[in-house]
C-alpha positions as CSV (number, residue, x, y, z in Angstrom):
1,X,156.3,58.2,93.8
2,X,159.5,58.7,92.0
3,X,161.0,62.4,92.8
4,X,161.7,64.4,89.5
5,X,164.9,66.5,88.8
6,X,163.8,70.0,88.1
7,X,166.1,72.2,86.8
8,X,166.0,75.6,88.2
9,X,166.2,77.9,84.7
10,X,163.2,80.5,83.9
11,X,160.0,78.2,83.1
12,X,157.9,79.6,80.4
13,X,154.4,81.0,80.8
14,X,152.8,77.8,79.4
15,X,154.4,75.3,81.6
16,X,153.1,74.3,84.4
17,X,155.5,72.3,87.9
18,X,153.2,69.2,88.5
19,X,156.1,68.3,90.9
20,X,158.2,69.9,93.4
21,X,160.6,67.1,94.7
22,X,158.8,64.1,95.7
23,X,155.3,65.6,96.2
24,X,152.4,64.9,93.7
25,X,150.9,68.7,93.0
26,X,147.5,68.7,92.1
27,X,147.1,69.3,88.0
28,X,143.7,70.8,88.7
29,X,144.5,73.6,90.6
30,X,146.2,77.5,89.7
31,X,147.8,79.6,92.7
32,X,148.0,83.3,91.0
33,X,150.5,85.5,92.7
34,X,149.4,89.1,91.2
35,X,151.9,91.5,91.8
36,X,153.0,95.2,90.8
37,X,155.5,98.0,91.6
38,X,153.1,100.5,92.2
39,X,151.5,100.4,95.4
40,X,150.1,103.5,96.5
41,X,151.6,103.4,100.1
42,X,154.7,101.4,99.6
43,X,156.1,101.7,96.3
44,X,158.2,98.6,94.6
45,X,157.1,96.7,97.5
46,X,157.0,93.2,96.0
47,X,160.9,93.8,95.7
48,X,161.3,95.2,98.9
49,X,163.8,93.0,100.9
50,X,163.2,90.8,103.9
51,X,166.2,89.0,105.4
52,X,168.2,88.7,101.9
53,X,165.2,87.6,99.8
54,X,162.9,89.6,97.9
55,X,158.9,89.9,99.1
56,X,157.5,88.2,96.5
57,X,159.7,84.9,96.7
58,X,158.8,84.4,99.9
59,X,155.3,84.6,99.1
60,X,155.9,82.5,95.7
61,X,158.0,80.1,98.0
62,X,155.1,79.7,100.2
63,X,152.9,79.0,98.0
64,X,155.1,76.1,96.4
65,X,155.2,74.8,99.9
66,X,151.3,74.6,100.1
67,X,151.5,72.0,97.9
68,X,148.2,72.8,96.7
69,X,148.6,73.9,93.2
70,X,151.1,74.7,90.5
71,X,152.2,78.2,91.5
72,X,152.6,81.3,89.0
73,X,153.4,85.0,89.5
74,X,151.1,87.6,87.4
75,X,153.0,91.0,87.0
76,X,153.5,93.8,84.8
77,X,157.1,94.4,86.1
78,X,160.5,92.8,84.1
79,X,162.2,93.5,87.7
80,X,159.3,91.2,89.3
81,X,159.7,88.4,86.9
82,X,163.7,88.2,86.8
83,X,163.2,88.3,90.9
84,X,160.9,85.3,90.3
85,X,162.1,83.3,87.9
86,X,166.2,83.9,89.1
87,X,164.5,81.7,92.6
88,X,163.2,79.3,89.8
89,X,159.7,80.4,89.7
90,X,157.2,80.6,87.0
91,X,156.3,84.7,86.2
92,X,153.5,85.6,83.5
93,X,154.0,89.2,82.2
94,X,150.3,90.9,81.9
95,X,149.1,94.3,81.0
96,X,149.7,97.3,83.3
97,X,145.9,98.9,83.0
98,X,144.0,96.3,84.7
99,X,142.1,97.7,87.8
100,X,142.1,94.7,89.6
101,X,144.4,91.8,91.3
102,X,141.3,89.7,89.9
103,X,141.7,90.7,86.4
104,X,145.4,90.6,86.5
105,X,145.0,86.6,87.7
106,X,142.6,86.0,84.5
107,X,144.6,87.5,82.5
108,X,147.6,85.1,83.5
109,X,145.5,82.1,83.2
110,X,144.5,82.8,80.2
111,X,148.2,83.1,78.8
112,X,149.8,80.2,81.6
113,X,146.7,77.4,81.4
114,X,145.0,78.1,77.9
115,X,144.0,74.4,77.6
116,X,141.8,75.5,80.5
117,X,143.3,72.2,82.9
118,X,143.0,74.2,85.8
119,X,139.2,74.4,87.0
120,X,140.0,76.1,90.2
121,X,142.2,79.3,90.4
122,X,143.4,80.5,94.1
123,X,144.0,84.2,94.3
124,X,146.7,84.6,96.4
125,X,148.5,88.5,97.4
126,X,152.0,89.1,97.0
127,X,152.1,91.1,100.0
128,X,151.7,88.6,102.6
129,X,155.0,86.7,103.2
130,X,154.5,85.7,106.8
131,X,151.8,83.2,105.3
132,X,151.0,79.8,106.9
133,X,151.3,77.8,103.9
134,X,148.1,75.5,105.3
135,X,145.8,78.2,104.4
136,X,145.9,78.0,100.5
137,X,144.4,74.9,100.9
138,X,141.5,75.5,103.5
139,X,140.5,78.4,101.2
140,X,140.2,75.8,98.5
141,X,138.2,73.4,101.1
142,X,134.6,75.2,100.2
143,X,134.5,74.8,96.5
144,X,134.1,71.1,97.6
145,X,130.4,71.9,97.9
146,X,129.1,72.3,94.5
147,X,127.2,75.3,94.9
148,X,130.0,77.4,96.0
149,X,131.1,80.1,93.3
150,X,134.0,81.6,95.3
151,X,135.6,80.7,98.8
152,X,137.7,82.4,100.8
153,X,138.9,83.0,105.1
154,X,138.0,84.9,107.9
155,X,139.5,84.7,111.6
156,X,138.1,85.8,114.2
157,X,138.6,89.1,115.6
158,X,140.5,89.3,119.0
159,X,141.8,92.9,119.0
160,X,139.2,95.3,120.0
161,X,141.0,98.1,117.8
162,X,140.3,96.0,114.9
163,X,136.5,95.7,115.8
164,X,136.4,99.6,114.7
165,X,139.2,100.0,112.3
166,X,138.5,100.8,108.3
167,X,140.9,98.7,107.1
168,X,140.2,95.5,108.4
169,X,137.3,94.5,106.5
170,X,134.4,92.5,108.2
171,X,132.7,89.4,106.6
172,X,129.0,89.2,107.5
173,X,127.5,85.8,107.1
174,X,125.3,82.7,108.5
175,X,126.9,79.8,109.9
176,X,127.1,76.2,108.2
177,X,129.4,74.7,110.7
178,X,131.4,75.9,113.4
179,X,134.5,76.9,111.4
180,X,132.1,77.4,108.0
181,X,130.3,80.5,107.1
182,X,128.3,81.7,103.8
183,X,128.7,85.5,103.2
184,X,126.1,87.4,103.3
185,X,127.9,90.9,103.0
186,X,131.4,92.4,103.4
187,X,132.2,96.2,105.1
188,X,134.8,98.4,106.4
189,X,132.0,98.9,109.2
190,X,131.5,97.2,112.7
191,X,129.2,94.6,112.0
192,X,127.2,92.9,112.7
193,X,126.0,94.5,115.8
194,X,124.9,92.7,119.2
195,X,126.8,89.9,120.9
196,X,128.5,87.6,119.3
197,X,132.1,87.2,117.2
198,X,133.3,89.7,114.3
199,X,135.4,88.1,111.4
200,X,138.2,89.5,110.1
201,X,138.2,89.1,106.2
202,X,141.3,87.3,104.9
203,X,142.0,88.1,101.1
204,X,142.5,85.1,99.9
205,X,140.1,83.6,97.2
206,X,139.5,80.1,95.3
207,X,137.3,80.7,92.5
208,X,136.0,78.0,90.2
209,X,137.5,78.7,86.9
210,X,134.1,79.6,85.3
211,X,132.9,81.9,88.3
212,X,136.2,83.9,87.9
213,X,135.5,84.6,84.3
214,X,132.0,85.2,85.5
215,X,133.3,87.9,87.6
216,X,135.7,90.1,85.7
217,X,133.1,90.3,83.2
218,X,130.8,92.2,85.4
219,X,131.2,96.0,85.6
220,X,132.0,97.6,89.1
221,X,128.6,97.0,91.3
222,X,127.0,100.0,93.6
223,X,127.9,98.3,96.8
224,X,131.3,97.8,95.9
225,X,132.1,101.2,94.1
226,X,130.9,102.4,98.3
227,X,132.8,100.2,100.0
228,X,135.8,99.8,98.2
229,X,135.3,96.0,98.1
230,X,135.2,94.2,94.9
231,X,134.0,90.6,96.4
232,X,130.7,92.6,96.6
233,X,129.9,92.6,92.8
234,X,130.2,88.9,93.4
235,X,127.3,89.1,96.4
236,X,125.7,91.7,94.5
237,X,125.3,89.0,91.1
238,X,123.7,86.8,93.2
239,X,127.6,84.4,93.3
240,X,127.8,82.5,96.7
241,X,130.6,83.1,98.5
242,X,131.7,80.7,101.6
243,X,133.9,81.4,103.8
244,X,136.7,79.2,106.3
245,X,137.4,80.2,109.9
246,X,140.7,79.7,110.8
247,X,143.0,80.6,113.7
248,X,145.5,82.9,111.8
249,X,145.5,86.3,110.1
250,X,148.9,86.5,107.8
251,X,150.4,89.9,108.2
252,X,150.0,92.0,104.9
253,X,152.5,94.4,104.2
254,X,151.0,97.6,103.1
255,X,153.1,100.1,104.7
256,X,157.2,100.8,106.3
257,X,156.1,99.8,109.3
258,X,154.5,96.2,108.6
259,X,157.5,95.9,106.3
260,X,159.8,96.4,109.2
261,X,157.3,94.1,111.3
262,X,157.8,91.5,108.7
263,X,161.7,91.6,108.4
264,X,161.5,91.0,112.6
265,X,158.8,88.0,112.1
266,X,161.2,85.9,109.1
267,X,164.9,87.2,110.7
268,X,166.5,84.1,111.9
């Protein structure tokens, strides 16, 4: 295929890249960066800077590099949009309120893709720029099954402190194939108990396009509101979630310290 001359000016919300040099991007497919300045534990974090380059670009270059999808930012931030679109990215400005990285995406896909060309949507944080580009598309890998509503990735857990720790959430589910699962539940909890592995829940979701306007129209389930997890409403609506085991768990910034850990993984 003939490579296209892009030029690398602001892009408008409405376009979309179907090709980044000589690669053929699939047309079908939405990666939606959500990102905002207000993090509870690190504040302004998707412009916080690692080796020269802001957060979020390396996350958004990333993403481009998955090849997987035409790639937009979601934010409510002018600072997060100039970062993006100054590195030739595409940024969607979208309301401040919404509770949710979920709602945020929708929002933007409403505004980028309102033609509705994209009929799956990958969910991808702005806080993870160590990312193995490979895994945008094995999170995409289960909506190949029909039935699936939502997919998404798990590793497995190796670090005994992680087994018990809060904050890495745990996917519950029954196997389909050795590096498949379909979840059953998601908790902050050890689970399940008795021999065998524990999976460490990997945030990053592939919705079809009607399943993620499915979800944001659902208010806040029990289960969730407990746990502090929204991809239980999904469970709890009766959606089918399937998850891909795979080898890697991208580090996600949340605090100074994984910033710091972050700047040490990408410095040259």
């Amino acid at each position: 295929m003939q490579a296209h001359k892009r030029t690398r000016a602001a892009r408008t919300a409405r376009q979309f890249v179907t090709n980044i040099g000589s690669r053929h991007v699939p047309q079908d497919r939405l990666i939606v960066i959500p990102a905002r300045m207000h993090a509870t534990r690190l504040p302004g974090k998707p412009l916080a800077d690692i080796g020269g380059t802001p957060m979020i670009v390396h996350v958004w270059r990333r993403a481009v590099a998955a090849n997987a999808g035409d790639v937009i930012v979601a934010t409510d931030s002018q600072e997060i949009a100039a970062a993006v679109t100054a590195s030739g990215g595409n940024a969607v400005m979208t309301r401040a309120d919404h509770a949710s990285g979920s709602d945020r995406v929708f929002e933007a896909i409403s505004k980028a893709d309102p033609e509705r060309r994209a009929s799956i949507i990958v969910n991808l944080q702005g806080d993870l720029p160590t990312l193995d580009s490979h895994l945008v598309a094995r999170c995409v890998a289960p909506l190949e099954t029909p039935e699936v509503d939502i997919a998404t990735l798990a590793a497995v857990i190796s670090d005994p402190e992680e087994k018990t720790n809060p904050n890495v959430v745990k996917v519950v589910g029954t196997p389909l194939a050795e590096d498949r699962l379909r979840a059953l539940y998601f908790t902050r909890a050890t689970a399940p108990a008795g021999d065998g592995p524990l999976y460490h829940h990997i945030g990053i979701y592939a919705y079809r396009r009607g399943s993620l306007e499915r979800f944001v129209g659902l208010p806040p389930s029990p289960l969730e509101m407990r746990e502090k997890l929204e991809q239980l409403r999904a469970l709890e609506a009766q959606m089918r979630i399937d998850v891909a085991i795979v080898d890697t768990v991208p580090l996600g910034v949340d605090t100074p310290a994984d910033l710091e850990r972050a700047r040490r993984l990408i410095a040259p």
